[in-house]
Each structure stands twice: as C-alpha cells, then as structure tokens.
C-alpha positions in Angstrom: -13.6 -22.7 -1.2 -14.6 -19.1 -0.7 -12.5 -16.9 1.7 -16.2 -16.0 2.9 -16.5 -19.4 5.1 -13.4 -18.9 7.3 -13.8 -20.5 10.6 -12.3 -17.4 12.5 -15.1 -15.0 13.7 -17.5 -17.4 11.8 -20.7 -15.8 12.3 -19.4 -12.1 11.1 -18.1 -14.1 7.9 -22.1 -15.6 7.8 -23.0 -12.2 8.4 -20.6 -10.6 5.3 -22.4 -13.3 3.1 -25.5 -12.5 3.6 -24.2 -8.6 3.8 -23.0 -9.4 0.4 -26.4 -10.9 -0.8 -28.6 -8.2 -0.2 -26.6 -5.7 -1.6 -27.6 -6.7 -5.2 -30.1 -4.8 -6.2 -31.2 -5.3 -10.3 -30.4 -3.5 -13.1 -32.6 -1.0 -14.1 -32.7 1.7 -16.4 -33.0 5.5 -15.1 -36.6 7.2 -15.6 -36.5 8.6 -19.3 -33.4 6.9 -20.0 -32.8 4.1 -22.5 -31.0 0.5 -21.0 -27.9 -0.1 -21.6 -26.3 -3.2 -20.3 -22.8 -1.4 -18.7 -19.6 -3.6 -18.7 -18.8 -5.8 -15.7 -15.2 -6.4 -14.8 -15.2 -10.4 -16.2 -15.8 -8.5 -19.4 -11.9 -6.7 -19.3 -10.2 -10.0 -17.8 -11.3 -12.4 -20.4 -8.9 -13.7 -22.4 -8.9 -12.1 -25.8 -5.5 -13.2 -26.9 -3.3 -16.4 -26.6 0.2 -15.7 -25.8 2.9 -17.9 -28.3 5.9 -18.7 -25.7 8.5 -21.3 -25.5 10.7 -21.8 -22.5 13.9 -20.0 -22.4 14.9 -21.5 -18.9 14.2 -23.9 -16.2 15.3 -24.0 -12.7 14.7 -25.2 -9.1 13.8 -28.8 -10.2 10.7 -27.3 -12.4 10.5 -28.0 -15.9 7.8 -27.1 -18.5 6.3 -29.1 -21.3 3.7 -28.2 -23.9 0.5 -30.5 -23.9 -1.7 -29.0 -26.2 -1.7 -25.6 -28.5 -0.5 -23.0 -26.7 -0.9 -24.4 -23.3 1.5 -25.9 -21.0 2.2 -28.2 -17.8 4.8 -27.2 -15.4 6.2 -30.7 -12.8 8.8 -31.1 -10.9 10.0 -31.8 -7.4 11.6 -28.5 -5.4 14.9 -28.5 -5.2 15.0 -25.6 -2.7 12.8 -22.5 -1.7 12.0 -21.7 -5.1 11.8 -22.8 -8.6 11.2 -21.1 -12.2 10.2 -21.2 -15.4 10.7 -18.4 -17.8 8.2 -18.4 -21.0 9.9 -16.7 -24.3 8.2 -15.3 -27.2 9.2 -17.7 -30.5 10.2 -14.2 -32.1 12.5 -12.8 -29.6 9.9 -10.1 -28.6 6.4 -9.7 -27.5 4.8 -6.6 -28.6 1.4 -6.7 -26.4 0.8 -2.8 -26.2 -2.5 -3.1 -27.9 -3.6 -5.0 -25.1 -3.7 -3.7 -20.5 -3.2 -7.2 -19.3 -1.1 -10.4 -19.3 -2.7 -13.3 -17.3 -1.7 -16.7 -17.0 -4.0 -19.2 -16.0 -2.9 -22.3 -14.4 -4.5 -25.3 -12.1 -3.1 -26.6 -9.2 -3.0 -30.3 -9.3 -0.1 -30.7 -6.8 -0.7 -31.5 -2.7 0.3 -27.9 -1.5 -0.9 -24.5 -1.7 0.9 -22.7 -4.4 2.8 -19.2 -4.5 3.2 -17.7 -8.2 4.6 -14.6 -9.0 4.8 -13.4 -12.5 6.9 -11.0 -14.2 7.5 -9.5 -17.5 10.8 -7.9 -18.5 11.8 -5.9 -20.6 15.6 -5.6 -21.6 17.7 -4.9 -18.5 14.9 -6.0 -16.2 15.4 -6.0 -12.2 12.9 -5.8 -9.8 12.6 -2.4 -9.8 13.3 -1.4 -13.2 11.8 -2.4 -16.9 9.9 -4.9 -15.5 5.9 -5.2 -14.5 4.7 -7.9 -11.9 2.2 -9.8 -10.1 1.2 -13.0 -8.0 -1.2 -15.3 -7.4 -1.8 -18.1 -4.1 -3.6 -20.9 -5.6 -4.7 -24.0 -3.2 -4.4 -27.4 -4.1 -7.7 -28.4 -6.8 -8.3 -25.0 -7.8 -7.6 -22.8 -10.9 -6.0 -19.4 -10.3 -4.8 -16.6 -12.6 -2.0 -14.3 -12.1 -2.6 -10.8 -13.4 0.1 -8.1 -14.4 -1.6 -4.5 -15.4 1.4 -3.5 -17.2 2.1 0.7 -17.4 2.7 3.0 -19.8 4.7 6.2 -20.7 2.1 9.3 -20.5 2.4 9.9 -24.5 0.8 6.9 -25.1 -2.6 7.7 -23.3 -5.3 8.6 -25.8 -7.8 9.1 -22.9 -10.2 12.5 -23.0 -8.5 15.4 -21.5 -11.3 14.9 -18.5 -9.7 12.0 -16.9 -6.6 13.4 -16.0 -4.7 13.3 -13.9 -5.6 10.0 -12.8 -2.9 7.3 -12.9 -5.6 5.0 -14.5 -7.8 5.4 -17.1 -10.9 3.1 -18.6 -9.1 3.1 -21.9 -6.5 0.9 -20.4 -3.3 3.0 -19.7 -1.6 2.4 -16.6 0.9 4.7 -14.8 4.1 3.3 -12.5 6.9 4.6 -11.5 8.6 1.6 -12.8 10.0 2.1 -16.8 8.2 -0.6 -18.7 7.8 -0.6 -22.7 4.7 -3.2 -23.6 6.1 -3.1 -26.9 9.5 -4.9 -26.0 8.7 -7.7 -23.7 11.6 -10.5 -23.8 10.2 -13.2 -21.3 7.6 -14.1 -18.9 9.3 -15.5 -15.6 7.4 -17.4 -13.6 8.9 -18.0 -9.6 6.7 -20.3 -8.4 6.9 -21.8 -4.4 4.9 -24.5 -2.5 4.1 -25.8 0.8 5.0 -28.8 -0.2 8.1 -29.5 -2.5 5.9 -31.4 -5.6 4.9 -29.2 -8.3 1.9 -30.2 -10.5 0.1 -27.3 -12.2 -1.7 -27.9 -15.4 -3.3 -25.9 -18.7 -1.0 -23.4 -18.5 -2.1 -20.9 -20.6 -0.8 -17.3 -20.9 -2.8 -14.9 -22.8 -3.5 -11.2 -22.8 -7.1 -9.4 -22.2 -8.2 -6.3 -21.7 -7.7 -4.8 -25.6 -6.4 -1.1 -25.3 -6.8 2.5 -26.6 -10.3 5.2 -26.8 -11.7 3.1 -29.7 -12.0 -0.3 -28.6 -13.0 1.3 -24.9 -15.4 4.3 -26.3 -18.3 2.7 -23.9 -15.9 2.8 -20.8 -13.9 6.9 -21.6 -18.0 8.5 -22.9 -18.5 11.4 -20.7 -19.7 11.4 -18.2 -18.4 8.7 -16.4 -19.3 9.2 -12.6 -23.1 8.9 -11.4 -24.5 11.2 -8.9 -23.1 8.6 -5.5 -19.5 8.6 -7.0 -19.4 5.6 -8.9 -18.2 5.3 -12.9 -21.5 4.8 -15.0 -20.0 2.1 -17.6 -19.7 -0.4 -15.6 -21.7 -2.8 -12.8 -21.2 -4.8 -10.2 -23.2 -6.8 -7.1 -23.2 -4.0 -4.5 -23.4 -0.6 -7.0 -25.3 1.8 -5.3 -29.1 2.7 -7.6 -30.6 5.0 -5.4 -30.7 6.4 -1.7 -32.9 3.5 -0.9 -29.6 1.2 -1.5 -27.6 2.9 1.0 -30.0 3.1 4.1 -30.7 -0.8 3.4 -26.9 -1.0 3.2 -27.2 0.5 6.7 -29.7 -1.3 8.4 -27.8 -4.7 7.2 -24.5 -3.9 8.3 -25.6 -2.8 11.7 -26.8 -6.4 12.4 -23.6 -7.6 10.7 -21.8 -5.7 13.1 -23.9 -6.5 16.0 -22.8 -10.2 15.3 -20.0 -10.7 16.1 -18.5 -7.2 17.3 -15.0 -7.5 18.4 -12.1 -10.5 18.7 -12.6 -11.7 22.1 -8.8 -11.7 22.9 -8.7 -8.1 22.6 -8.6 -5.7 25.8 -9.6 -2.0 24.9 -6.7 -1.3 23.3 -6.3 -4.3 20.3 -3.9 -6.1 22.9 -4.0 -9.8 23.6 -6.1 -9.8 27.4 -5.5 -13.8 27.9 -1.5 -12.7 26.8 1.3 -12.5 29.5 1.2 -9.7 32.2 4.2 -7.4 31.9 4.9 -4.0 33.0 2.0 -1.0 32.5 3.4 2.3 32.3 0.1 3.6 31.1 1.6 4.3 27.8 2.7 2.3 24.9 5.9 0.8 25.1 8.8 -1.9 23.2 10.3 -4.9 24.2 11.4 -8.0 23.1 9.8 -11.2 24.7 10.7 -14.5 24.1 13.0 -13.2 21.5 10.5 -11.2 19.5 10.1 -7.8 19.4 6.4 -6.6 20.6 4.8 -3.0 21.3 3.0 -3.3 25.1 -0.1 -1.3 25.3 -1.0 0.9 28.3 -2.3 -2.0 30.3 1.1 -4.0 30.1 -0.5 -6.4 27.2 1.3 -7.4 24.1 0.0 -5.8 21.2 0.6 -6.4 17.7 -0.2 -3.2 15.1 -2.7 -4.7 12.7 -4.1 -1.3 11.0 -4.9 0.5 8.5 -3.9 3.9 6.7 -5.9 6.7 6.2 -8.9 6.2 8.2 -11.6 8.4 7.5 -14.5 9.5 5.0 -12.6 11.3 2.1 -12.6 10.7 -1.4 -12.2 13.9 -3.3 -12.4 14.2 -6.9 -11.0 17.9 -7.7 -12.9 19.4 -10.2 -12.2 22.3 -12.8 -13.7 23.2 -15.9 -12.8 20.1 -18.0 -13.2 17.7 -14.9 -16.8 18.8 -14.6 -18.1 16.9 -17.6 -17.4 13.1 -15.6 -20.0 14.3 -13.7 -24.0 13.0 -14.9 -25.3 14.8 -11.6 -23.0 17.9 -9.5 -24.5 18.6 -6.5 -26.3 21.8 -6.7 -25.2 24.8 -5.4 -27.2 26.3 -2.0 -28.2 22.9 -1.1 -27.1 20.9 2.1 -25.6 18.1 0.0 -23.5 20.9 -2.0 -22.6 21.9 1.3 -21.0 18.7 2.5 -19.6 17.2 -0.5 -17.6 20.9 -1.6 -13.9 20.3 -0.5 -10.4 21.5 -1.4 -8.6 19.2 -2.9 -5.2 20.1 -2.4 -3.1 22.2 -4.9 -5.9 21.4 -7.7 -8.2 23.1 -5.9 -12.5 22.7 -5.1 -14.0 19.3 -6.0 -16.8 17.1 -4.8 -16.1 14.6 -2.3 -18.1 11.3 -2.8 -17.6 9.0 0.1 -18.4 12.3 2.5 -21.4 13.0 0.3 -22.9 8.8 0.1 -21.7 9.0 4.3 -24.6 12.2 4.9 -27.3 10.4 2.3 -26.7 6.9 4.3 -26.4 8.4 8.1 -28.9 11.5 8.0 -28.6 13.4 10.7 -25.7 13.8 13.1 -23.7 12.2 10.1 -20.5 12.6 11.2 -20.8 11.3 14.3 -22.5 8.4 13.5 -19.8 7.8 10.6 -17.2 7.9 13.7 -18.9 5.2 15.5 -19.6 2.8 13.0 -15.8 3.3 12.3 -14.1 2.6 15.3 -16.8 -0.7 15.6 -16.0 -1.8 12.0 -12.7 -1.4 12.7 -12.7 -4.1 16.1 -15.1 -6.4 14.1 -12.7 -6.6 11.7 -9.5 -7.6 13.6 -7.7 -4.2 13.3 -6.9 -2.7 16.2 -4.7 0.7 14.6 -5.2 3.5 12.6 -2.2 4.2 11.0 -0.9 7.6 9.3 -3.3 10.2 8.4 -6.7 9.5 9.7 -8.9 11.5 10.9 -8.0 13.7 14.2 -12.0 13.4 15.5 -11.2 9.6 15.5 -8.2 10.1 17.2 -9.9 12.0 19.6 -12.8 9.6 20.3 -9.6 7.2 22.5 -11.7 4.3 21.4 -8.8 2.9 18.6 -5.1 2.8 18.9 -3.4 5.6 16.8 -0.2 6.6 14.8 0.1 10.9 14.8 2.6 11.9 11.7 4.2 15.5 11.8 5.5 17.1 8.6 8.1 19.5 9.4 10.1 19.6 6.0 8.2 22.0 4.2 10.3 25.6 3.7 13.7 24.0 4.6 14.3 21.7 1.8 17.8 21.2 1.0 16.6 19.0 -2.3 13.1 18.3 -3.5 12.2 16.5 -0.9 15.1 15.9 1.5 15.2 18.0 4.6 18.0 20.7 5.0 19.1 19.4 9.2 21.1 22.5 9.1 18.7 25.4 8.2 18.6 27.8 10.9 15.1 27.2 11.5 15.1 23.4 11.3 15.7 23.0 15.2 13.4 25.4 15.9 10.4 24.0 13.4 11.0 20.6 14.7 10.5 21.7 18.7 7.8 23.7 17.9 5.8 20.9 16.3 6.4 18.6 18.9 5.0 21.3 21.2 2.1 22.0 19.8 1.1 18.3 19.0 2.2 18.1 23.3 -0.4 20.3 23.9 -3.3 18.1 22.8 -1.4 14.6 23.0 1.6 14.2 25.7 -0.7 12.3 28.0 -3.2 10.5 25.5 -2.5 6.7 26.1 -4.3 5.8 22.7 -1.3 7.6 20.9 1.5 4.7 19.9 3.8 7.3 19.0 4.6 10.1 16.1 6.2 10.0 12.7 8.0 12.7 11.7 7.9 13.1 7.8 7.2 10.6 5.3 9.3 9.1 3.0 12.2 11.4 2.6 13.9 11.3 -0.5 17.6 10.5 0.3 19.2 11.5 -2.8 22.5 9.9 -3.6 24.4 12.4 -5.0 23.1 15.1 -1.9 26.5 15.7 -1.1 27.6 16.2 -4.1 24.8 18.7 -4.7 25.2 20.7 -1.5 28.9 21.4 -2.3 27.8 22.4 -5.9 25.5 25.0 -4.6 28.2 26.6 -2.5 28.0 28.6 0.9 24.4 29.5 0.7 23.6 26.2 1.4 23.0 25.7 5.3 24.9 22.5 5.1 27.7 23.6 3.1 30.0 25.0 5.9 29.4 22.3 8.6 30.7 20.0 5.9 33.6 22.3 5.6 34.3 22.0 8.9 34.2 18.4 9.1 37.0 18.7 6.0 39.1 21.1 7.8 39.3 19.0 11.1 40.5 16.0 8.6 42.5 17.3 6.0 44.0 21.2 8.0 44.3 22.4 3.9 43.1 22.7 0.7 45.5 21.0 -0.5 45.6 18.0 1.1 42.1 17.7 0.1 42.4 18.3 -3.0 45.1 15.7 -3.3 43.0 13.4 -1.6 40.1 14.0 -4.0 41.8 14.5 -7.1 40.3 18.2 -7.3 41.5 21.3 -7.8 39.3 23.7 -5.5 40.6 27.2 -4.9 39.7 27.7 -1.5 37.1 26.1 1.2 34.3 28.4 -0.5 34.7 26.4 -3.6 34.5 23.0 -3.5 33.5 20.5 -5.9 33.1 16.6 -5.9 35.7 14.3 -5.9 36.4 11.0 -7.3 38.1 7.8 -6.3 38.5 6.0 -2.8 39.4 9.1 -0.4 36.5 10.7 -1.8 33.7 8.1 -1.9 34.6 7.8 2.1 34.5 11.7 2.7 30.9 11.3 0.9 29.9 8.9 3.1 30.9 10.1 5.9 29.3 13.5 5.3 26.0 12.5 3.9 25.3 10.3 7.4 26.6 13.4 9.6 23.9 15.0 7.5 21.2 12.2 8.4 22.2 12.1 12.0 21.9 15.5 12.1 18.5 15.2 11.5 17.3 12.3 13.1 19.1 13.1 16.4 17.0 16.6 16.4 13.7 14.9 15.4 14.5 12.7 18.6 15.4 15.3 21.0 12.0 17.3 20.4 10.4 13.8 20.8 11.9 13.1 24.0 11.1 16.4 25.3 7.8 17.3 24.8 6.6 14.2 24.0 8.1 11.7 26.4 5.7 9.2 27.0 5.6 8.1 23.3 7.4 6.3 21.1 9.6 8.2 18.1 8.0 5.5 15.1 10.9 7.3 12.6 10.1 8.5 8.8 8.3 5.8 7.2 11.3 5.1 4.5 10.9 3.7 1.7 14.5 3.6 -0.1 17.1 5.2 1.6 21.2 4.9 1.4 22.2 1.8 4.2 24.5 4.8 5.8 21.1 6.6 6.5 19.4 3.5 8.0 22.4 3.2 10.2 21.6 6.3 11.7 17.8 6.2 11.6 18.9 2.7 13.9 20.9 5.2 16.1 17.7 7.4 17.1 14.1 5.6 16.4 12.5 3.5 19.2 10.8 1.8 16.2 11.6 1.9 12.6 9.4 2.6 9.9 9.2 1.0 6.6 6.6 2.1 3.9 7.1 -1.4 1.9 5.2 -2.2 -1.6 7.1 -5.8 -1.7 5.2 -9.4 -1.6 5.9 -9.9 1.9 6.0 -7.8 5.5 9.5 -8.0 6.3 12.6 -5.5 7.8 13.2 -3.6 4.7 15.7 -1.4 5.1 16.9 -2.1 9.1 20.5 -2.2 8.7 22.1 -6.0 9.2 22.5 -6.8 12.8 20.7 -4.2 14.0 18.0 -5.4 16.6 15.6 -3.3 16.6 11.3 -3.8 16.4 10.2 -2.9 12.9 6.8 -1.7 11.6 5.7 -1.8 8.1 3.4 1.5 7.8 2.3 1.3 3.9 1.7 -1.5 2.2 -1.3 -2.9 -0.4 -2.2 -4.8 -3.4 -4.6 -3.5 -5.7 -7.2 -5.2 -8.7 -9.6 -3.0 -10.7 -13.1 -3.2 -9.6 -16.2 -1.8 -8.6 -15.4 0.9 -11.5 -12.5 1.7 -10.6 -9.4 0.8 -12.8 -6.7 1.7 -11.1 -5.0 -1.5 -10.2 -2.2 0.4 -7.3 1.5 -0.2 -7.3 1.4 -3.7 -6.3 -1.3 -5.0 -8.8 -3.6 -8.3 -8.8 -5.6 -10.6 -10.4 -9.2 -9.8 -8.3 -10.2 -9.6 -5.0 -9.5 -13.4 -4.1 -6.1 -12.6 -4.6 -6.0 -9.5 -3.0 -7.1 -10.9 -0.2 -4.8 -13.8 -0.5 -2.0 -11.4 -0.6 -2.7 -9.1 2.2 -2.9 -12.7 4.4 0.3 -14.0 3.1 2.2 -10.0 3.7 0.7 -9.7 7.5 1.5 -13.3 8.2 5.0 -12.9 7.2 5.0 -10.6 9.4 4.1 -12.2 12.2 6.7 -14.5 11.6 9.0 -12.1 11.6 10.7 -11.4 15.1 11.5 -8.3 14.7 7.9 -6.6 12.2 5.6 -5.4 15.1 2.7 -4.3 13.1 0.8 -3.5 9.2 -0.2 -0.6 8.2 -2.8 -1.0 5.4 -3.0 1.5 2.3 -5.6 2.8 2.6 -9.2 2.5 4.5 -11.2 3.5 1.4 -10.7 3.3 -2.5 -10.1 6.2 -4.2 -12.4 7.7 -6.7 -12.9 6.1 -10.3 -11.5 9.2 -11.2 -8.3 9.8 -9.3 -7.6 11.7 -6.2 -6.7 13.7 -8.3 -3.5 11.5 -9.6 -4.3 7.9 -8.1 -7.0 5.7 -8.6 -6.5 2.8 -7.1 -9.3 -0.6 -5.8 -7.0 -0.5 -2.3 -10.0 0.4 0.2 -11.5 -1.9 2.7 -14.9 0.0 1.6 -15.6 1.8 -2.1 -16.7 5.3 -2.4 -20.0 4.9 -1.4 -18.9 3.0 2.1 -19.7 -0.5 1.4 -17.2 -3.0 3.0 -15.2 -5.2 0.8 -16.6 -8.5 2.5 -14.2 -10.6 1.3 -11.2 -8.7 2.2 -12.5 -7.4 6.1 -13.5 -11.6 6.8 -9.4 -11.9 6.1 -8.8 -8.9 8.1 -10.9 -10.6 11.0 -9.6 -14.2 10.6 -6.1 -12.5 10.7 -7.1 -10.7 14.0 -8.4 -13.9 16.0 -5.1 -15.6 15.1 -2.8 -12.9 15.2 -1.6 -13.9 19.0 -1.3 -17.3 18.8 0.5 -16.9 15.6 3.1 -14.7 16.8 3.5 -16.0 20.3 3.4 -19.7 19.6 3.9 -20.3 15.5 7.0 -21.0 13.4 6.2 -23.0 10.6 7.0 -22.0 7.0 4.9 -18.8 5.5 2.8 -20.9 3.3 1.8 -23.8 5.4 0.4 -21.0 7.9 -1.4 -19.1 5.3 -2.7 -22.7 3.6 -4.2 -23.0 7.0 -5.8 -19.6 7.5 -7.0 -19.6 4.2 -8.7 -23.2 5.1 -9.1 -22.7 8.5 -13.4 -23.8 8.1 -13.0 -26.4 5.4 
C-alpha cells in the first residue's frame, strides 16, 4: 500500500499524488550538450554483494534457519517485547569497507506489522559507540529492506578537495560521530518486534550495495556537480527541476493542492484541538496535566500538542571559496538580481550561493519573500503542523499566523569549557537579563510565542570540575567552589585527607580520588548547573513572564544536571536522535511535561547523499519512522510535542559540513509528498490519539499507516 492513499485528509493525499505526477518532466539533454543518462538512486541501493553469515545467537523465541544460498527465514513466537537474531560472518570478521551500505531484505509473511532494527558492531559495540544502525516497519505481505550507511574515519575519503567539508560525499564516505571501522565488523544484530507475537519473515538476505571509493563513483565526484537551481548533476529523479518552466508549474499545482484541503478541521488558530475540552485562557500558552497527561494549553484555553518542525525558513547555503566554486556548472552572475538574492554569508566559511532562496525568487517573482511566507504558514496547517520550532525565521514569527519556539544564545564569551557556560563569569548574570530584555521588547506580550530556549545543547563535560580546579583562581568558578569546600571541610587539611590530595593551600587545588571526593564532585558540578539554570529562569520570569522557560534542548547531560534543569524549566527540552519520542534525559520520578525539540531520520535522495544521524532505507521508511517517533510520543504522558530536523534538505553539497535528505521540501522547494501526507494523517489524529488511545506503539502505527486500506 502506498503511504500516499491515507484516509486522514484524503483529498490533500489525492492532491500530493497527483502533485507528484506532474512533477516529472522527461529527460532531456541541455542545448549543445551530449545525453547522458545520470544515476538514479535504485542504482546505489542494489544489491551488489551477498553477505556470508551464520547465526551467532537467538533470542526472544526467534530462531533463524537457512533455506537457500545465502538467504534465510527467521519464525518464532514472541516471548516478550522483543526478540533477536544476530547474523555472524563464517570468518570471524566482515571486512565490507569497499562497499557504503549493508541492507537486509526480508518479507513479512507473519499477521502483524513488523519493527526491525539493524545493527552492525564492531568490537566493544554499544549503542553509542563502534556500532552503525538502522530500522525498517514492514506490514504484513510486503517486502521491506533495512539500510545502515555505515561512516568512516576522515583519512579514508578519497573525494576531490571541492566537496569538503560536507559530511557526505557521492564517492560513498560517510561521517558520524559514532567510531565505526567497516573493516572489522563482528555481527549483524537484528531486534525485531511485532504487533502481534508470531514472527514469519522470509528470504532473508543481507547483502552490501553501494560499491565505494573515486573510481568506481568517477560519474557521481566529476566536477561540477551542482546545476544552476542547486541540485547535483549526476543524478535524477521524478520531481528534478529542468528549467524555470518546472518551478512555476510546480507553483500553480501546489496552490490547488493546498487549496484542497487547507487546514485539519480540529484546529483553532493556534494548532489546538477546537472540539477539545474548555480549560482556563490566560491569553498565553500555558502547562498542565489533564487526565494524567501532561499538555501545553494555547491562548484560547485549548489543548495543544507541539507537532512542528525545526528551522523553518528558505535557507540552504552552500559557502563557496576558490576550490568550492568548481561544483558549480552555472554561478549566478555578478550585478544581476538573482546574484543579488542568492549571495549570503555562510557563517565562519564565509560568502556562498544560497539555492533554495535563489529557486524561491525564480518560482514566486515578484514580492518573493512575501509570498514564500504565506505559502509557508498554509503548507505548514495543511500538513498537520501547527509549530515552528528552533531557528526559523523571525518574519514568520512575526506574521502571528503559526505557533513559535524563540531560542536565545547567551554562552558565547563566557565559556568555562568549549562549549559549557561559565554561571559564574561576572558578566553571565548580566548577558542573560539583557537578552531576555531585549527579546521583551519585541515578544513579552506576543501570544503566538510558546516560550524561549536558552542555549542549545550544552556540553556538560564530566570531568568540568576537575578542569576548573586545574585552571586555578582565574577561573570564575574556581573560588565559589572554594567556598563551598571551606564551609564543609574549615581546612586544608581535612580536605586533603578527605581527597587523598596534598594541596598547599585553597589556591591550589587539584582532583581527588575515592568516595569523599566523587561526592564533593558531584555536589559541585550541580551547584554549578543550578547556578546557571536558576539565572536563566530568573531573567525569564522577569522580563518575560507570560511565557514558558522550554530549558536548553539537551542532548546528553550528567543525571545531577537534569535534576537541576527539573528544579528550574516549566518544560524540559530533549534534542533526541533515538527510534522513538520519549523523556530522555528527565530524571526518574520527576513529573514534569517533556518536549522533544530535534529529532529526524535521514535516506539519500533527490542528489543528495547525506543519509543524517539517524539513517534509512528510503523515504517509505522515513516516513514510517517519523510516524512511529511522534506516535510514541503521543503515548507518552509526559512528551508534549516534536520538533522536526529540519524544514528543508540541505544542499548536495553540505551546509557547509552537513548534507543531509532530512527536509520536508528539497532545495528547490518541492514538498516531499510522501512524508507531509504522514505529517497530515498524524495531525488529524493527533487529538484523539492522545486524549483517548493507549494501545501498544505498533498496533497504533499499523493503523495510521492503514488507516484507507
């Protein structure tokens, strides 16, 4: 069944199919140029090499047999949430770094709709460390792949210079910040789950595709690589963009897609559920739990649930020196109006061309950006989203027509530590109220604003304490600490006793060991946090009272700094690259509403081969997993909202560093259809599911996913 025939706001799913139709255009060859066929993406995924296993262990009821060469059927009856089958190479090792990808193909012959994840591991393998995964949701009768786009290290890309410093490159390598060796892969592990507790899946078959390196991919790395609307010239797809001709038909058929089927009829203004119950309007958004589940209550007194996306907005910036220039077949040329539009600094690496802004003036003409805004904030309700999360664009803000997140970075110049804030500097306080004025001046009585992050993703370090009493006095948190010593131990002595130290005086301290001393550490690093959330609160609460302090969007921090982020926040803020929406790092017990403010899943397409830090088979799966992540947490009593990452791919070419097929539109603004219909089905359910729903994850997602069958 295609995702494309979804019951839930059937006639803008219609409307995305036919969308989809008209938006392929034939191949042809550019005036004077010769034809060349370019690559399409089935091309990389085909299997090119079968994968020798044998099982090394079976678990949960699941066992695996071989039926024919190199392929396998896994059976078995659940014995409780999960079962697994780990696949080992005959020789002890798989070497598969002369190949980007390890699929496994399977068929789902059992009753229930089936949740695979995949991953290989190299020796010491954890989730987060020497290991590289994926997943797949396969329904019953079908035949799904799982996909992992394995990294790595930087001295093994053979890419031209050009491409960098994207974190993907059409040669095949891959960046992560996991550690993953190709060359040294000791087992595929399958954990599989079901709706239903009888596994069936058949022709198994693991293999590898995609071969790797600058001479097997000379087609994909020639130079250049980008066409003049943005998009990489080796390969081709359904919807690529052939002339200006494409993008004002594009136009003219998403305006009637639009027109449709605009909005999900239980939405008020804001995104809140209008047939919901009535509860308190301050004017402002607001928490509180209801029927033991924590919500967010828009202005109106409505429950609203925070189904939104990430950097809303028309950017896509490709920064461009000398070497960067020959992607390029066509720069815009300087003096004209599209030079004009499609010049921007691109952060620290300095000019560059930005393609999405660029396609945005060639589709809308005149009055470009304002148009661009209003087809936004309408794609946006016809798509069942009803936020725009972290860093879009302040003109949208300003337009009050779609719920917003405002993020404020105050860190920068009082660093204690890379990137961990120094609480103590004698400008923190200061830096911190200042911001929150000036973001009062436009925003204190805006009731489209849900409330303010401030920072993003802090890096807690765990040896911070040890590494402020290394650097001595001049650090501003140094003395405080001493302090705190002095009022526990009254002398140098009895701390160094304590700590098994031998410090000279209260200006010289250095880290301890054993149990006195892992407590101190402790006990200083959360004064330090507290220090620092209780200020970012304060300025909240006083210039900014009417909205809701949403945190620092963590993403790993110490469980001694949650518990004082749980101390201060109204909500807390997880940026979560996992399978599933859930509370993250909220410390046990506490009770507190939750939103997930990053998440994606990525798959190379539509020339662009970055496939993101949570990578995929294709866009079937994608969308499969951005269903099963929001419904989890709508399951969840305490998640009150998504946060998509991010609105639009980035360029084929990196941003500069990432490259990754995450957008709900490509760089020259056409709408992943198959994606947005999930977004939409998602957003006509959304209410019901929360309020009323509390069946298992997969049986709701079987049902969303088959919702018109």
């Amino acid at each position: 069944m295609s995702i494309l025939s979804l019951s839930c706001g059937r006639r803008f799913a219609a409307a995305c199919v036919a969308f989809a139709a008209l938006l392929s255009p034939p191949i042809q060859a550019q005036p004077g140029e010769p034809f060349q066929a370019p690559v399409t993406r089935s091309a990389l995924f085909a299997p090119a090499k079968d994968i020798v296993a044998v099982v090394g262990h079976e678990h949960g009821g699941l066992s695996a047999k071989p039926t024919e060469s190199k392929r396998w059927a896994i059976t078995g009856e659940l014995k409780g949430d999960a079962g697994g089958i780990h696949f080992k190479p005959k020789g002890g090792v798989w070497n598969i770094s002369d190949h980007s990808l390890f699929s496994v193909a399977l068929t789902n012959e059992g009753p229930g709709i089936v949740w695979v994840q995949c991953r290989l591991d190299n020796n010491g393998a954890q989730d987060w460390a020497n290991s590289s995964a994926s997943q797949a949701f396969i329904l019953p009768g079908e035949r799904g792949v799982v996909t992992v786009g394995y990294p790595r290290a930087w001295e093994h890309d053979d890419s031209p210079e050009a491409f960098e410093p994207a974190s993907s490159k059409p040669n095949g390598w891959r960046s992560h910040w996991k550690q993953f060796n190709p060359k040294d892969v000791k087992a595929c592990r399958l954990t599989i789950r079901s709706s239903d507790k009888t596994i069936k899946l058949t022709n198994v078959r693991p293999y590898l595709a995609w071969p790797y390196g600058k001479q097997t991919n000379k087609e994909l790395i020639a130079l250049p690589h980008i066409d003049r609307y943005g998009q990489a010239i080796p390969f081709d797809w359904p919807t690529k963009v052939k002339s200006d001709a494409d993008l004002k038909m594009q136009r003219a058929q998403e305006e009637k897609t639009l027109a449709s089927d605009p909005s999900v009829k239980a939405f008020n203004q804001y995104g809140g559920y209008a047939a919901g119950p009535q509860l308190k309007a301050t004017g402002f958004f607001r928490t509180q739990k209801h029927d033991g589940k924590w919500w967010l209550v828009d202005p109106e007194g409505k429950l609203y649930w925070s189904h939104g996306v990430c950097t809303v907005g028309n950017h896509a910036g490709v920064p461009l020196d000398k070497e960067r220039r020959k992607l390029l077949a066509e720069p815009t040329v300087k003096g004209t109006e599209e030079h004009k539009v499609a010049t921007v600094k691109v952060g620290k690496y300095g000019w560059g061309t930005d393609f999405l802004q660029l396609n945005s003036y060639r589709k809308y003409g005149e009055d470009w950006e304002n148009k661009v805004r209003d087809i936004t904030h309408r794609r946006l309700r016809a798509w069942g989203l009803n936020a725009l999360g972290a860093w879009s664009d302040n003109a949208l803000q300003d337009d009050r027509r779609t719920p917003f997140t405002e993020i404020l970075h105050i860190w920068p110049g009082y660093h204690a530590f890379d990137h961990t804030p120094e609480p103590y500097d004698k400008n923190f306080e200061q830096s911190v109220h200042d911001a929150a004025a000036k973001l009062a001046e436009k925003r204190k009585n805006d009731p489209w604003m849900i409330g303010v992050f401030i920072d993003n993703e802090i890096v807690w370090h765990g040896n911070l304490v040890q590494r402020v009493l290394t650097s001595g006095p001049k650090q501003p948190s140094y003395q405080p600490f001493v302090d705190t010593l002095k009022k526990k131990y009254k002398t140098i002595d009895a701390l160094n006793k304590a700590w098994g130290t031998k410090a000279e005086s209260w200006d010289k301290l250095v880290p301890g060991k054993g149990k006195a001393w892992d407590a101190d550490r402790v006990a200083l690093f959360s004064q330090y946090a507290n220090r620092y959330y209780r200020i970012c609160r304060e300025a909240v609460d006083k210039h900014l009272p009417n909205h809701l302090y949403l945190g620092s969007r963590v993403h790993t921090c110490p469980p001694f700094v949650a518990d004082q982020i749980a101390k201060h926040v109204d909500v807390f803020s997880v940026n979560h690259y996992a399978p599933l929406a859930g509370t993250a790092q909220l410390p046990k017990g506490a009770d507190l509403p939750v939103m997930v403010t990053e998440f994606h899943f990525g798959t190379i397409g539509r020339g662009v081969t970055g496939m993101s830090l949570s990578p995929v088979h294709d866009e079937k799966q994608q969308t499969r997993s951005y269903a099963a992540f929001v419904t989890a947490g709508l399951l969840n009593k305490h998640v009150v909202g998504t946060h998509w990452f991010a609105y639009s791919d980035h360029n084929a070419v990196g941003r500069p560093n990432e490259n990754y097929r995450i957008g709900l539109i490509d760089v020259a603004d056409t709408p992943y259809a198959e994606l947005t219909v999930m977004t939409r089905a998602i957003g006509e359910r959304m209410y019901d599911t929360r309020l009323n729903h509390d069946k298992p994850l997969l049986k709701e997602l079987r049902q969303l996913i088959e919702s018109a069958r």
